[in-house]
C-alpha positions in Angstrom: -31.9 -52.6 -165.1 -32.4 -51.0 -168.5 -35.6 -51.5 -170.3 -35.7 -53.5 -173.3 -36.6 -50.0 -175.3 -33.7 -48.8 -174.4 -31.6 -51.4 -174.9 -32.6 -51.4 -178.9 -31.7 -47.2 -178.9 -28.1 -48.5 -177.4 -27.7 -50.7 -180.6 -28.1 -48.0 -182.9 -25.6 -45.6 -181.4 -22.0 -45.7 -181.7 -20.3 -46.5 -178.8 -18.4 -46.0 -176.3 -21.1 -43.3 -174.7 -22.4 -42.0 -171.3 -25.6 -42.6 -171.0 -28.0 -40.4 -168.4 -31.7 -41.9 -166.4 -32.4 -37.8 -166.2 -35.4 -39.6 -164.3 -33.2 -40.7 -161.9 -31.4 -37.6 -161.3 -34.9 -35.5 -161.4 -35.7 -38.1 -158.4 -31.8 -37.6 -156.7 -32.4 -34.1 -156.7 -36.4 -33.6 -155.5 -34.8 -36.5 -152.7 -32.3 -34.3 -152.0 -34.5 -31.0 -151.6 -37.1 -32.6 -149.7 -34.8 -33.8 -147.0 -32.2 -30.3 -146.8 -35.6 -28.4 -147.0 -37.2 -29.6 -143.8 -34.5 -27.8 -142.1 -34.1 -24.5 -144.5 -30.1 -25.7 -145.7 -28.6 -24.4 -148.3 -27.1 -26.4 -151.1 -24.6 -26.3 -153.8 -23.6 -28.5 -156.0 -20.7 -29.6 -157.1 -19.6 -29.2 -160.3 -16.5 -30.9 -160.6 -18.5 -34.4 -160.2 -20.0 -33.5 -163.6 -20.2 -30.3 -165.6 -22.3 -31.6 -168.3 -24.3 -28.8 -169.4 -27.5 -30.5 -169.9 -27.2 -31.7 -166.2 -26.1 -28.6 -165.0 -28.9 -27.2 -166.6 -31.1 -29.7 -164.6 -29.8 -29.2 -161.1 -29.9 -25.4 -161.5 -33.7 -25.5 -162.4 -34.1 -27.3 -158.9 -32.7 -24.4 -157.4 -29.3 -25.5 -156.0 -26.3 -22.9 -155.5 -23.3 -24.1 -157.2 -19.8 -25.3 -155.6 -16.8 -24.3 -157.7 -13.3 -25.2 -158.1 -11.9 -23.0 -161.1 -12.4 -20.3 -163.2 -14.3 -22.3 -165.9 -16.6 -24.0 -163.7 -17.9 -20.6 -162.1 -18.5 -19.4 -166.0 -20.1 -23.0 -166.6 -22.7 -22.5 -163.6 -23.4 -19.2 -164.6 -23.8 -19.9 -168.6 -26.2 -23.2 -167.0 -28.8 -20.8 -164.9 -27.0 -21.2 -161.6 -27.6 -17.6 -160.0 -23.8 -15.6 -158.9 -25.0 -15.1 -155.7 -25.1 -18.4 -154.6 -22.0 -19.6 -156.0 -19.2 -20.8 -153.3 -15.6 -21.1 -155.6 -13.1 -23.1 -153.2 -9.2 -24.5 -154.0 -5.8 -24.5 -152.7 -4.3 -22.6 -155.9 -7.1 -20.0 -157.5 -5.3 -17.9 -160.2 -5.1 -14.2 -160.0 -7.5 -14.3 -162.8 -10.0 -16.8 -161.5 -9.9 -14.3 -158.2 -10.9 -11.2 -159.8 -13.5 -13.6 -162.3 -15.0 -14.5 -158.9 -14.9 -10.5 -157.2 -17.2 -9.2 -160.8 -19.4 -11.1 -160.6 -19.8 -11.1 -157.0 -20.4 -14.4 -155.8 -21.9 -15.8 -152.4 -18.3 -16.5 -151.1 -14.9 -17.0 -151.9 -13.6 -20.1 -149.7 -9.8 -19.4 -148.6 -7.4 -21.9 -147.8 -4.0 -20.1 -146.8 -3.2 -16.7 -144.5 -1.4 -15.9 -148.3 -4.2 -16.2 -150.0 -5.9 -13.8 -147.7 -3.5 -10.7 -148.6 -3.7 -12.0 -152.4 -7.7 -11.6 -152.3 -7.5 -8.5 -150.5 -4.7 -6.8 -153.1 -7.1 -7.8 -155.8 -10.1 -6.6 -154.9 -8.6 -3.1 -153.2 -7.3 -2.5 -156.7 -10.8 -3.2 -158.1 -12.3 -1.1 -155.3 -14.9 -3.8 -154.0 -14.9 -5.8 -150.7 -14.5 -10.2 -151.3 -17.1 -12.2 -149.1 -14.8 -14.6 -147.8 -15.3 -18.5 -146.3 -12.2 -19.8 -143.9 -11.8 -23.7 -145.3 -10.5 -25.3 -142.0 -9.1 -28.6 -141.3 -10.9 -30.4 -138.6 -8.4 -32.9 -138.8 -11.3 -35.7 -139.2 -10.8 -39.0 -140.7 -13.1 -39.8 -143.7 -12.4 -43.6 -144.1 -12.5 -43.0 -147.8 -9.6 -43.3 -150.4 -6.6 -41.3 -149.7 -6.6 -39.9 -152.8 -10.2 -38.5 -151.9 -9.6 -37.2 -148.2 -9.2 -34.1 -147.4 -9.9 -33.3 -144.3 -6.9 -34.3 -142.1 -3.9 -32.5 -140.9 -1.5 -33.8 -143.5 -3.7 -32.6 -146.7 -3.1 -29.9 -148.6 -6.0 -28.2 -148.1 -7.6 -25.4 -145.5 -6.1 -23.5 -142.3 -4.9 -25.5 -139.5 -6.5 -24.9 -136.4 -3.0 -23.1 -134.7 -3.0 -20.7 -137.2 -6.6 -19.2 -135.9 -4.9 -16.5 -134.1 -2.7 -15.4 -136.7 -5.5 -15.5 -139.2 -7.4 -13.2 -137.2 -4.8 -10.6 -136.5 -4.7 -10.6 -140.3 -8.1 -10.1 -141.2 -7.9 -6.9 -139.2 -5.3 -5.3 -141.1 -7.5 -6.7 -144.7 -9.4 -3.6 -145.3 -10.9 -5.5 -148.6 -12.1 -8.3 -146.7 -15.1 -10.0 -145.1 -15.4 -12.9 -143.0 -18.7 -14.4 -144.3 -18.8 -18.0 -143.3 -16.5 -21.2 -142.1 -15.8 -23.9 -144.5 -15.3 -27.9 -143.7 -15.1 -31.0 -146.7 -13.5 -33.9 -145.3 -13.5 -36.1 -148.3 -15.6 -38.1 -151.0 -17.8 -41.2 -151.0 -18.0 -41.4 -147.3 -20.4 -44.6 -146.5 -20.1 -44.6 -142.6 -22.6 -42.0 -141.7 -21.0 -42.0 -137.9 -18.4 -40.3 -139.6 -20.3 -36.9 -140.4 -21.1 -37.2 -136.7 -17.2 -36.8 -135.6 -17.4 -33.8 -138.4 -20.4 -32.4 -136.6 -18.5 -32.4 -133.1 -15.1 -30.7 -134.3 -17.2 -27.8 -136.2 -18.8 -27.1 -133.0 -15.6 -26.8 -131.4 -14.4 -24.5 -133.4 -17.4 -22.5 -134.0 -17.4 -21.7 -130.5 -13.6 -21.0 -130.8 -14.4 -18.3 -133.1 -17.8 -17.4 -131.8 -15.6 -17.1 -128.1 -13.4 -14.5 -130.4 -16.1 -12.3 -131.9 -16.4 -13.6 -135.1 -20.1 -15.3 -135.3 -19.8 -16.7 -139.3 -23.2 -16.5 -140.9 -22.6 -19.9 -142.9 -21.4 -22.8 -142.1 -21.0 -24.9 -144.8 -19.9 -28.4 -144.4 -19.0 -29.3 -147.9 -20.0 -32.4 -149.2 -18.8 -36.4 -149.1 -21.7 -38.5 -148.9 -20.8 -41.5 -150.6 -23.2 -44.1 -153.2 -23.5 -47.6 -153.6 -21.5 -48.9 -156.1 -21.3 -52.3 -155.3 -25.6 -52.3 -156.1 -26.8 -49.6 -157.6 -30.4 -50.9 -157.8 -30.4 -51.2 -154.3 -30.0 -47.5 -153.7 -30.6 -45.9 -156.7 -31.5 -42.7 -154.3 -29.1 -42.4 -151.6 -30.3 -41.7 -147.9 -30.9 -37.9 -147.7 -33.1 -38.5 -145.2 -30.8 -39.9 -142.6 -28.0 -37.8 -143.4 -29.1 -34.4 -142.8 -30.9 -35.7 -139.6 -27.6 -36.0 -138.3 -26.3 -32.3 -139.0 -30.0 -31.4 -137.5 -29.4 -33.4 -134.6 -25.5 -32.9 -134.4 -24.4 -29.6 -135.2 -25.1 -26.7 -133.0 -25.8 -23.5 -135.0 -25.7 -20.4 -133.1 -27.8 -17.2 -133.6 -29.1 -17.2 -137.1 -26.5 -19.2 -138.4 -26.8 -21.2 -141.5 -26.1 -24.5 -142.5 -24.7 -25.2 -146.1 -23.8 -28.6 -148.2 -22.0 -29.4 -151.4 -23.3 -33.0 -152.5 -21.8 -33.7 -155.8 -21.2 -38.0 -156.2 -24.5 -38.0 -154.5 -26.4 -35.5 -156.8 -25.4 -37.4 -160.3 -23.4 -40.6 -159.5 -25.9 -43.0 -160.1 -27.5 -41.8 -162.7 -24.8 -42.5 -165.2 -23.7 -45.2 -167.2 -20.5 -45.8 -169.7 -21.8 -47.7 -172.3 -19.3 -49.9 -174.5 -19.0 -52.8 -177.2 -17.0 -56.0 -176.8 -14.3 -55.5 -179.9 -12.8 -59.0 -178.9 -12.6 -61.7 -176.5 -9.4 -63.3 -175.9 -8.2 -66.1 -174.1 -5.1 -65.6 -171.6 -3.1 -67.7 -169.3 -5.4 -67.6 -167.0 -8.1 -65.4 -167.6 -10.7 -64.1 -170.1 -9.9 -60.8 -171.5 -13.5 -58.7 -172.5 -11.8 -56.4 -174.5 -14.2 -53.4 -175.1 -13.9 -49.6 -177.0 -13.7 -47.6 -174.0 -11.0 -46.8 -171.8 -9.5 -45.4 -169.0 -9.6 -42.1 -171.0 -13.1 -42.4 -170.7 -13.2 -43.8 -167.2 -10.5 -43.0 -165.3 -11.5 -44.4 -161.5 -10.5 -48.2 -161.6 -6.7 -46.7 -162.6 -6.4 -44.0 -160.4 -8.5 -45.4 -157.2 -8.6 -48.8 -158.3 -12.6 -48.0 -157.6 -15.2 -50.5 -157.9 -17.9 -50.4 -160.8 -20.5 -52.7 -161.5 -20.6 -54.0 -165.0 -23.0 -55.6 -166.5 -23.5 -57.7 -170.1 -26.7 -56.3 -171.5 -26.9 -58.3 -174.6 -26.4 -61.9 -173.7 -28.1 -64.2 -171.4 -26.2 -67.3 -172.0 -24.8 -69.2 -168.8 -22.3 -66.9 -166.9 -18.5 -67.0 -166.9 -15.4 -65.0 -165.6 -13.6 -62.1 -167.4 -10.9 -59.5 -167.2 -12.6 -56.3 -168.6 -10.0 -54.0 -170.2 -9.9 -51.2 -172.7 -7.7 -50.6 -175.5 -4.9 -48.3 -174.1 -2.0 -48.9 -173.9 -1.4 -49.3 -170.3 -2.0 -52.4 -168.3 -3.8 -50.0 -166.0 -6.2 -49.6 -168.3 -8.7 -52.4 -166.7 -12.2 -51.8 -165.1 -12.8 -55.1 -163.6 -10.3 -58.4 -162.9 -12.7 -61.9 -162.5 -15.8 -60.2 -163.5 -18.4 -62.3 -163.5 -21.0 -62.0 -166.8 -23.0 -64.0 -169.1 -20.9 -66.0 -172.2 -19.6 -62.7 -173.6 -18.7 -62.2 -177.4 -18.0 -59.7 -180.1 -20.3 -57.0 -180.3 -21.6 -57.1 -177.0 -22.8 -54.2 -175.1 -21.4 -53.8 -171.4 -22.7 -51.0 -168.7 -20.7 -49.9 -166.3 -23.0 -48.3 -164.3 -22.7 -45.5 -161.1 -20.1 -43.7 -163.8 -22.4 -40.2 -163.5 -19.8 -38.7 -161.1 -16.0 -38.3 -161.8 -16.9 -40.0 -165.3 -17.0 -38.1 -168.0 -15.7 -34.7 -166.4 -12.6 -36.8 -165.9 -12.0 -37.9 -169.3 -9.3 -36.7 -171.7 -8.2 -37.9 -175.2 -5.1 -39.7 -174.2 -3.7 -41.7 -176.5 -5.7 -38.7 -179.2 -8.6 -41.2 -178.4 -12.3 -39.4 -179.3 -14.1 -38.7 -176.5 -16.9 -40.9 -176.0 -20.1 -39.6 -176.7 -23.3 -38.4 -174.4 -27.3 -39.6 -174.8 -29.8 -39.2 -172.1 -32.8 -41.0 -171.3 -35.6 -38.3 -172.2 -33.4 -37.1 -175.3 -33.6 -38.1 -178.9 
């Protein structure tokens, strides 16, 4: 719950805005140190859950490697203290220009998800005259149980080498004068909850680090990407989420051979809780058979509940009058645009301040100005 301090800052800003507990995160992030630390793994985090820079600033200071999924992002860890060399850059389609981006500045490893993109890494840095660290992203053709949308780890996505291929990419590398094979690459998916399920993960990696290992290619990291879900049904429950319990499974799962390292790429699980969308009730109007809490940010600002009809808790901050049951929509002009249907709050009315909360990951770095809407704006807790 917010503090009553901080609910009289809200009333003086203009709204809609994301709003940041950087307590929270400091706690999320010393969580998730403590618990990767007791077994010397290496993480990274993800930047496409939210590039803010003050954030990134944050995580980099708690001396996390950065995961990256463009050009941009790789020059917004750098500009944000995140040191090159432990910058992973993964995705299906990098640019010419994001590859040779990635080969100056010489990052940890360059995670490759096609035999094509091999020979197109390979041309680009023999014509620079350096040798590309590379990462092999592999299928392990394990189910997430997440959104399909989000899941990316089976045989049907787009992403990573399928596990036939392995001979063929092999025979490749040899002819890839430019190239070397630094590490093996697995991400299943996004807000994975069942933690048996990063069990299954740990079980095909060993298969087919033995495959490899059984082929003379021992990998110095293998990183297992991210996916550990949050708790957005109650996010005072969990505020933090289990650290603890989820590494113990890759420590008491995954068999690392030689020296062998183990890598993550928490993103949702870094910053998801600790942010909040912020809005006012511009009206309240009475449908057929619902209440429609009409409020001044939309699915612009918060895309999720339209694109993965996700669930976010919302909650009336300003009222404490007996409770009833709303529709809570924005003003776009899309029937999509809805982030909650029979949403039970207190008696809302005009002016109003909603929260809806666990919005710190694929928030605000999802936003755009559609319908040449302004963006919405960006306070944090320990900021004036």
């Amino acid at each position: 719950m917010f503090k009553e301090e901080t609910l009289r800052r809200f009333r003086t800003i203009r709204t809609p805005f994301y709003y940041y507990d950087m307590d929270l995160l400091g706690e999320t992030l010393s969580s998730c140190s403590k618990e990767a630390g007791r077994y010397g793994y290496g993480l990274h985090y993800a930047l496409k859950a939210n590039s803010n820079t003050e954030i990134l600033s944050r995580i980099s200071k708690s001396g996390f490697g950065a995961d990256c999924v463009s050009g941009n992002e790789i020059r917004a860890a750098i500009n944000n203290g995140f040191h090159p060399g432990g910058i992973m850059f993964s995705g299906v389609g990098k640019s010419d220009e994001e590859i040779r981006l990635a080969l100056e500045l010489k990052i940890e490893s360059i995670n490759v998800e096609s035999r094509q993109e091999m020979e197109v890494i390979n041309e680009l840095a023999g014509a620079m005259g350096v040798t590309a660290d590379i990462s092999l992203r592999i299928i392990p053709n394990v189910d997430a149980q997440t959104h399909r949308y989000i899941t990316t780890g089976l045989e049907e996505n787009k992403f990573g080498i399928l596990p036939w291929e392995f001979d063929e990419v092999l025979e490749k590398l040899k002819t890839l004068a430019h190239l070397r094979l630094k590490g093996l690459h697995f991400h299943i998916g996004s807000q994975i909850t069942d933690l048996d399920v990063f069990k299954s993960l740990c079980h095909r990696v060993n298969e087919i680090n033995a495959w490899f290992i059984s082929n003379r290619v021992n990998a110095e990291i293998i990183n297992v990407g991210g996916g550990l879900g949050i708790d957005y049904g109650d996010p005072e429950r969990y505020p933090v989420p289990d650290f603890f319990s989820y590494f113990r499974i890759f420590k008491n799962f995954i068999e690392l051979q030689g020296n062998q390292q183990l890598h993550f790429e928490p993103g949702r699980a870094i910053v998801g809780q600790s942010g909040s969308l912020i809005a006012k009730v511009l009206f309240v109007k009475k449908g057929v058979a619902t209440r429609f809490a009409i409020i001044d940010a939309g699915m612009n600002d918060l895309i999720r509940p339209a694109l993965y009809q996700s669930y976010h808790k919302i909650e009336n901050l300003t009222s404490r009058e007996a409770t009833e049951k709303y529709d809570v929509v924005g003003p776009i002009c899309e029937s999509s645009d809805c982030f909650g249907k029979s949403v039970t709050l207190p008696k809302t009315s005009r002016n109003d301040l909603l929260a809806i909360r666990s919005a710190g990951a694929y928030g605000q770095t999802m936003s755009s100005g559609y319908n040449l809407r302004d963006l919405a704006g960006t306070v944090y807790s320990d900021v004036e």
